[in-house]
N, C-alpha and C positions, 0 to 999 in steps of 0.2 A: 326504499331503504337506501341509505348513502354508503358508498363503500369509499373507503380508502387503500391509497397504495401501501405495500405493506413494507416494510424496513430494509427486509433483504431485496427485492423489488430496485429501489431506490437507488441502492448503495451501485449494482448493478448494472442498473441504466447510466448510474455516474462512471462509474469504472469505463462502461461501451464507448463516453464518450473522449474518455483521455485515448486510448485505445483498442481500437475495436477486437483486432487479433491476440489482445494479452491473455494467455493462458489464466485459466480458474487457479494456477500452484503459483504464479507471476502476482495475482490479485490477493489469492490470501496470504502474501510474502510482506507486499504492499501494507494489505491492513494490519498486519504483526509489527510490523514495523512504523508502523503511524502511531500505534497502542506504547512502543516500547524504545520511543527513538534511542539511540546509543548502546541500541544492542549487538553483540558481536556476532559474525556468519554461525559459530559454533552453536549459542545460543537459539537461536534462531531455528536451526537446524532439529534442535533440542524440541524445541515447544509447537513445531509442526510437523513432527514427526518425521523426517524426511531426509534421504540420505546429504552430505554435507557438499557433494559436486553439485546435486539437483537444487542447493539452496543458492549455491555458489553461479547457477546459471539465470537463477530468477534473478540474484541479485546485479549481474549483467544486464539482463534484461530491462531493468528500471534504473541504471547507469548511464544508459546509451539514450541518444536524443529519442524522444518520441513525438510524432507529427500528433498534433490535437487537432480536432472536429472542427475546432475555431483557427488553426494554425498553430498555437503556439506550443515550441515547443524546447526541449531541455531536459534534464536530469529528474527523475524523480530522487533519487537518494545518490549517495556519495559515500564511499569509503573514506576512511578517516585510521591511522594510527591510535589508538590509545593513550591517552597521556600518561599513565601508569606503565604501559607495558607497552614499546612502540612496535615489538613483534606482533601483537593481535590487531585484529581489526576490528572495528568498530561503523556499522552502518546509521549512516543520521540521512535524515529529509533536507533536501535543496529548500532552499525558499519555496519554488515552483510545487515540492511536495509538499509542504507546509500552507500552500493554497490548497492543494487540493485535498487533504486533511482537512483542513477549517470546511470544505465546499463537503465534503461526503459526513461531516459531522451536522453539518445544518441540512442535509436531506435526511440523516436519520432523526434529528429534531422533528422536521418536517410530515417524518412519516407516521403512521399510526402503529402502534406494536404490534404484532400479531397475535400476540395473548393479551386481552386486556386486563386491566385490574379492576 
């Protein structure tokens, strides 16, 4: 029987290797925000349940440089002003997270579902 690795598996071992010590509430902050670039902390806050300092710290978290497996390293996302409203904030992907967007989007290509059809 041939097995494959399974989706969430994947995304996982991708995440271990941008950083290894990044909290599971740091990662699913990460992938909310790869799904919903130009979303605001409030937002955010909203659709992961989760009180609005505890979002306000992941999103430091992926602010600050982070050393990669390979060395490189930098911002995964950036605060940004609003262009509507320059008092709110608004979280967008660095290039660097727009790589590794594109990279955890071709390991879930890569992977096989867990529920087939």
């Amino acid at each position: 029987m041939q097995r494959y690795p399974s989706t969430a598996l994947a995304i996982t071992q991708a995440l271990l290797k941008i950083n290894p010590r990044m909290s599971l509430r740091t990662a699913a902050a990460l992938l909310t925000i790869c799904e919903n670039e130009g979303i605001s902390q409030a937002e955010l806050s909203y659709l992961m349940g989760e009180a609005p300092c505890t979002i306000s710290r992941a999103v430091d978290e992926l602010s600050r440089d982070i050393d990669e497996a390979e060395g490189e390293t930098g911002p995964l996302v950036e605060r940004r002003a609003w262009t509507q409203d320059a008092r709110l904030r608004v979280v967008q992907l660095t290039p660097r997270g727009r790589a590794i967007r594109d990279l955890l989007n071709s390991q879930i290509e890569a992977a096989r579902p867990i529920v087939a059809a």
